[in-house]
N, C-alpha and C positions, 0 to 999 in steps of 0.2 A: 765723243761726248758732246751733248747737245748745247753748253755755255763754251765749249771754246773757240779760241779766234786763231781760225787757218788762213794760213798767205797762201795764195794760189796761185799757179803759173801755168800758163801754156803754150805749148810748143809744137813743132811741125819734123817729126822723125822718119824717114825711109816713108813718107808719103803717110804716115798715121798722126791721126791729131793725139796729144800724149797734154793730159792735164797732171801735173805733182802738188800735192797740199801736202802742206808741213805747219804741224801746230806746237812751239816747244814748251806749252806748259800744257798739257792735256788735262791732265788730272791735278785737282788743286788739293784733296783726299791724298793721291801718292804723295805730295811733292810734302802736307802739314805731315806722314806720315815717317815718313822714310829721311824728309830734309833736304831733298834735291826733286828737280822736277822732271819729268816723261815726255821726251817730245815723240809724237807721232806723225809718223812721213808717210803718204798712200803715193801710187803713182798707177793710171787707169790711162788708159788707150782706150779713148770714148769710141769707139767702134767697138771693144772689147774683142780686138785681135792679139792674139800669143805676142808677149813682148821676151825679150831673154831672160829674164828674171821670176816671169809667172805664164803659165802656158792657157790662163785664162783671161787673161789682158789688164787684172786687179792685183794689186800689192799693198799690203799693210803691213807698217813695220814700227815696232815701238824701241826707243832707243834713251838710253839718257843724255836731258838737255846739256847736259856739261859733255857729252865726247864729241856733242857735234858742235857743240862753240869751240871745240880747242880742234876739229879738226878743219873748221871755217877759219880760226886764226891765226893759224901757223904759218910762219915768216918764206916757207916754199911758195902755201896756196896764195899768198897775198902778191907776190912775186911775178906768180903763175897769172896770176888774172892782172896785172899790171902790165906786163909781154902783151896778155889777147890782146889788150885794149891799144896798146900802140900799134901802130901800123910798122910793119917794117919791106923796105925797098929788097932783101935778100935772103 
């Protein structure tokens, strides 16, 4: 959708540049519609080489904003990415 605001990230996997855009209110139509909003996730291997998920190197995936807040703030994932970010000696 042409007025929304996607966060973009990019990254270096198995030697493919891999850009992910994620936009969690896509539609402002579904969200006055329905009462919750649509987040939309793409994830493109700007070479458009086969990645595991799509064998044409593009993915789009529409999902509700509320399952990926609750699965970005669950007490494991926060945990999880608190671990990467320390360094550990063992």
């Amino acid at each position: 959708m042409k007025n929304a605001s996607y966060q973009t990230y990019r990254l270096d996997w198995r030697e493919l540049e891999i850009e992910i855009r994620y936009c969690p209110d896509w539609s402002g139509a579904f969200r006055k519609s329905c009462g919750e909003a649509v987040a939309h996730l793409e994830i493109e291997s700007l070479c458009r080489s086969p990645l595991p998920m799509t064998g044409t190197g593009y993915r789009s995936h529409f999902v509700g904003a509320r399952l990926v807040d609750e699965a970005g703030g669950t007490p494991d994932w926060k945990s999880g990415e608190a671990a990467r970010r320390q360094m550990s000696l063992f």
